[in-house]
N, C-alpha and C positions, 0 to 999 in steps of 0.2 A: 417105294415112293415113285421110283421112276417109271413103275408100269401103270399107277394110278393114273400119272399124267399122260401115257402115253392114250390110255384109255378115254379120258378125257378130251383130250383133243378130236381122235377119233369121233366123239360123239360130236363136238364143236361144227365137227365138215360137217357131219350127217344132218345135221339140224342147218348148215348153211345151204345146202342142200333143198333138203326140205323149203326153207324159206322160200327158192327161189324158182320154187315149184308153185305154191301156192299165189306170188305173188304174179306169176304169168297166169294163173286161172283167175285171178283178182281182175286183170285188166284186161282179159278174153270176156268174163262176163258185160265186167263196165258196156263194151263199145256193142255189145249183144242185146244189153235193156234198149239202147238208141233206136235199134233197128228193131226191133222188137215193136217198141211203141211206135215206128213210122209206118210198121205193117199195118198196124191196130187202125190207124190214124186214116191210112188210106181208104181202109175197107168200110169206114164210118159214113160216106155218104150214099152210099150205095145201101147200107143198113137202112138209114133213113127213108131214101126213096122206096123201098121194098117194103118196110111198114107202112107206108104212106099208102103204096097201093094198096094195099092190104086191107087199109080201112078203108078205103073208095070202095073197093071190092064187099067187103063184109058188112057195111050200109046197106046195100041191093041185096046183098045174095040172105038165103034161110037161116046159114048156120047150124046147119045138121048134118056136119062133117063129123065124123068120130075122134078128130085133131082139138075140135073146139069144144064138143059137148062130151064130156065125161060119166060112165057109167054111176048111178046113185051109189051101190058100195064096191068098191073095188076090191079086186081078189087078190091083184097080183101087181108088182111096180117090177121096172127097169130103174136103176141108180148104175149112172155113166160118172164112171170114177176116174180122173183125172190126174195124174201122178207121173213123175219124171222118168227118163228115160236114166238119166244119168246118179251118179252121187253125188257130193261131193257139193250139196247145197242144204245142209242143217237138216232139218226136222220139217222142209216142204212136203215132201212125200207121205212121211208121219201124220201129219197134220191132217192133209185129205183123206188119208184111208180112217183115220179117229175120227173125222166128221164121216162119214158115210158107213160105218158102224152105226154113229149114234141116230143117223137118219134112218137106218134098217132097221135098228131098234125098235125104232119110234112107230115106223110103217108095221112092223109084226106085233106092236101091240093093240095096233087098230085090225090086227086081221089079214095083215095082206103079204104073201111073200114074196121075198125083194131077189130079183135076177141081177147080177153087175154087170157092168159092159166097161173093161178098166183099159184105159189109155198107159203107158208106158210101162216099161218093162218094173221099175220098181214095185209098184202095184200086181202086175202079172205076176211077179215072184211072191209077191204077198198073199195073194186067194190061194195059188196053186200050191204052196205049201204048207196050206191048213187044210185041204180037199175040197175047196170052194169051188161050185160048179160056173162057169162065165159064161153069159152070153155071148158075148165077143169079145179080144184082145188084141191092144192095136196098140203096136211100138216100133221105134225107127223116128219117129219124128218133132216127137215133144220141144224141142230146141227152137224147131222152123217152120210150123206144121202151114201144111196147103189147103188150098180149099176142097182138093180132091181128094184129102185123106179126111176132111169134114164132110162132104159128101158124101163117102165111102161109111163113114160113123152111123150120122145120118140115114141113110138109105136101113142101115141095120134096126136101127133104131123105128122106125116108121113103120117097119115089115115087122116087127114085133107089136106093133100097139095094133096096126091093123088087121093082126089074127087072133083068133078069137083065144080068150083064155083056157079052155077045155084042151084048144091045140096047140098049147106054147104059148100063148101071146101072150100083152101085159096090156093093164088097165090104164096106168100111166107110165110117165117117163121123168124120171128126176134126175137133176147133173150134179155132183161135186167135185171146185173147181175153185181155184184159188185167184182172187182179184186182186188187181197191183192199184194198190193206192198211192205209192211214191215207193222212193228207193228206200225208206227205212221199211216200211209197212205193205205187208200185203195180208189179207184177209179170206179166208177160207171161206164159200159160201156155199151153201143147198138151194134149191128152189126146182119147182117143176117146172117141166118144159111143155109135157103135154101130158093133160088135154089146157088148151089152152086159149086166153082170150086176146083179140089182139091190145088190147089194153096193159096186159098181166108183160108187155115187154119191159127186162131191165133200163131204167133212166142211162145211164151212161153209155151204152153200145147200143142202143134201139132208138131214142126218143128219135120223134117228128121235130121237124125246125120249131113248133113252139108246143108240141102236146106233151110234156113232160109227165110222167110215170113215179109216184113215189110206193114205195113200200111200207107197210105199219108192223114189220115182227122187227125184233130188234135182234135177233140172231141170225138174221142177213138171208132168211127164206124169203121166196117170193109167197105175197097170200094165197095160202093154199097150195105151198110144198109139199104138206104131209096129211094134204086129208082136205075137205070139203070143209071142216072145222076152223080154218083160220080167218085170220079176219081179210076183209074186202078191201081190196085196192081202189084210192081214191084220185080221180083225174081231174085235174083244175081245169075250167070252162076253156075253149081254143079262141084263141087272139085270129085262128091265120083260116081261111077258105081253101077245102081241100078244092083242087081242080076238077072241074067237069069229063067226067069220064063216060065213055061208051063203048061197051061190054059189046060183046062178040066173040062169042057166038049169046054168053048168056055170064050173068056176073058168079055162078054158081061155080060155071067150069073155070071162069078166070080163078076161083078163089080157092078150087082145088090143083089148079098149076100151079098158082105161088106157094103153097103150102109149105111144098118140097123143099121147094127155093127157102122159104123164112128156115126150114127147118136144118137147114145147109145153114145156113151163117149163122142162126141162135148158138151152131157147135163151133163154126170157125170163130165168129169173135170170140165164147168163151177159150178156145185155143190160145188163142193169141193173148188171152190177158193172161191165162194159166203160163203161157213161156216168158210173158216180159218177170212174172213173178218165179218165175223159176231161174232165171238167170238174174234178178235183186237177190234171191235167196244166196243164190253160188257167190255172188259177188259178197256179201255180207259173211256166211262162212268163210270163206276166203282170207276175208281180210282177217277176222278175227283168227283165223289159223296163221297167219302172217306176224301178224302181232305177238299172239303166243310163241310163237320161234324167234321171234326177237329177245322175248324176256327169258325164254330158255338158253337160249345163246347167253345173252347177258350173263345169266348166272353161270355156267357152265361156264365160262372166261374166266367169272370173279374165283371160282373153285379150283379153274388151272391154276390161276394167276398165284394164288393161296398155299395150292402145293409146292407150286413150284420157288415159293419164297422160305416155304419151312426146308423145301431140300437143302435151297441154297445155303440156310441158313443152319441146317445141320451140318451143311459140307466146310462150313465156318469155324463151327465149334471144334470137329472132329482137326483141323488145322490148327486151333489157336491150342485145342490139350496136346496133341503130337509135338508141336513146338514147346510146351511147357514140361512136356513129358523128357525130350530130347534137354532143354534146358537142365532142367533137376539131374538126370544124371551126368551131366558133364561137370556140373559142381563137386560132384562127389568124387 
C-alpha cells in the first residue's frame, strides 16, 4: 500500500510538472498571435499599394509574361508547402501536408507532376522520409518569418516557372498554407500563385481600397488552383479611379519589375497568416494539454487520497484486533 502511494504521488509532481510546462507555452503562444497579426497588419498596405500598381501597369502593358499567361496543358506544378518549424501545436502541420497530398493528387490526375517546395522542418521531415524529392526546403523561421526568407522562397520559385519544363521547370506554382480566421479557427488553403491574373489576388491580404476579390470553390482554392477547369473569378465593378500613371521607360518593363516584387509578398503575407495560425494552433494545444493535467492531477489526488484512507484505515483495524486480541487473553 504504502509504495502504491508512494508511486502515486510521484506521478502527481510529474503531471504538476508537466502542467506547468504547457501552461508557459499556453501564454508564449497567446502574446505571439498579437504580434503575429501586427506583422500581418503592417504589411497590408503596402500589399494594397503594390497591387494597385500592378493594375495601372497591367491596363497598358500586353500581358505576355509567362507569370500571367499560363501554358494551355500543363505538364508539371510546384506545390509550396507550408508547415511548422516547431511541435507542440495539434495536427497544424498534419493538416497542411493532407491538404497538399490531396492537391498532388488532384494535379496527377490531370497529368501533371507535382515538385514540393516545403517550408519548416515538420514538413521537411515528412517528404524526406518517404524519399520525396524537394524542390527546396526552407526551415529556421516559421514562428517570425522575413520578408527576406520570402524573397528568398520566392526567387526559388520564379526560377522554376521561368525554366522550361524539358529542364526542370514547372508550369505552375501552387501554395498550401494555413489562414487564421480567429483564435479558435484557422483554415487550411490551396490555390495557385502562378500563372496568374492580377485579379485572381486573395480578398484579405491583396484587395485594393475598394476592388474586392471574391472566390466561387468552396474548398478555399483560388479559381483555377488545380487546372484551367475551375470556375472564373468574379470582380464587382470599381467605386474608386486608379491614379494616372506614366510608365518609363515602358508599362511592359514596369510590369515585369513588380512581378518579383507581388511575388515576394503573395509568399510573405501567406507567411505571416501561416505563423499567426501556427501559434492559435500551439496556443489551443496547449491549453487543452493544460487542462488535461489538471483533470489527471485531479484524479491521481482522488487515488492517493483513496489509498491513502484504506491504509489508514487498515492501520485502524489492525490496532482495534491487536487491542481485542491483547484484551481476550488477559481475560483468561
Amino acid at each position: 500500500m504504502g509504495a502504491q502511494i508512494r508511486e502515486l504521488r510521484r506521478r502527481i509532481r510529474s503531471v504538476e510538472s508537466i502542467k506547468k510546462i504547457t501552461r508557459a507555452q499556453e501564454l508564449i503562444a497567446t502574446s505571439r498571435i498579437a504580434r503575429a497579426q501586427q506583422y500581418a497588419e503592417a504589411a497590408r498596405p503596402y500589399s494594397q499599394a503594390l497591387v494597385r500598381a500592378m493594375e495601372a501597369a497591367a491596363e497598358r502593358a500586353r500581358l505576355d509574361n509567362p507569370l500571367l499567361e499560363g501554358v494551355e496543358q500543363a505538364r508539371r506544378s510546384a506545390i509550396l508547402v507550408v508547415s511548422s518549424d516547431g511541435g507542440f501545436a495539434g495536427a497544424y502541420s498534419a493538416n497542411v501536408i493532407r491538404q497538399s497530398e490531396a492537391l498532388a493528387g488532384l494535379l496527377r490526375d490531370q497529368g501533371q507532376e507535382t515538385v514540393p517546395y516545403v517550408v519548416g522542418r515538420k514538413g521537411v521531415s515528412w517528404f524526406t522520409f518517404r524519399g520525396r524529392e524537394l524542390g527546396g526546403q526552407y526551415v529556421g523561421f516559421t514562428g517570425r518569418p522575413s520578408y527576406a526568407d520570402a524573397r528568398r522562397i520566392a526567387d526559388d520559385l520564379l526560377e522554376a516557372i521561368n525554366t522550361p519544363t524539358d529542364e526542370g521547370g514547372v508550369d505552375e506554382i501552387h501554395i498550401v498554407s494555413t489562414h487564421f480566421v480567429n483564435m479558435v479557427t484557422q483554415q487550411v488553403r490551396a490555390r495557385r500563385l502562378f500563372p496568374i491574373m492580377v485579379e485572381d489576388v486573395p480578398e484579405e491580404l491583396h484587395q485594393a481600397e475598394a476592388g474586392a476579390v471574391r472566390s466561387d470553390d468552396d474548398d478555399g482554392r483560388q479559381a483555377g488552383a488545380a487546372g484551367s477547369g475551375g470556375a472564373a473569378s468574379t470582380r464587382p465593378a470599381r467605386t474608386d479611379v486608379l491614379p494616372l500613371y506614366e510608365f518609363e521607360p515602358s508599362a511592359d518593363e514596369v510590369l515585369d519589375a513588380l512581378l518579383p516584387q507581388y511575388a515576394g509578398n503573395l509568399v510573405y503575407t501567406a507567411l505571416l497568416d501561416a505563423a499567426a495560425s501556427e501559434w492559435a494552433a500551439r496556443r489551443r494545444a496547449m491549453k487543452n494539454a493544460t487542462d488535461n493535467a489538471g483533470e489527471l492531477q485531479e484524479t491521481l489526488t482522488r487515488q492517493s487520497n483513496s489509498a491513502r484512507q484504506a491504509e489508514i484505515t487498515q492501520e485502524i483495524s489492525e490496532i482495534v484486533g491487536g487491542a481485542d486480541a491483547l484484551a481476550a487473553a488477559g481475560s483468561e
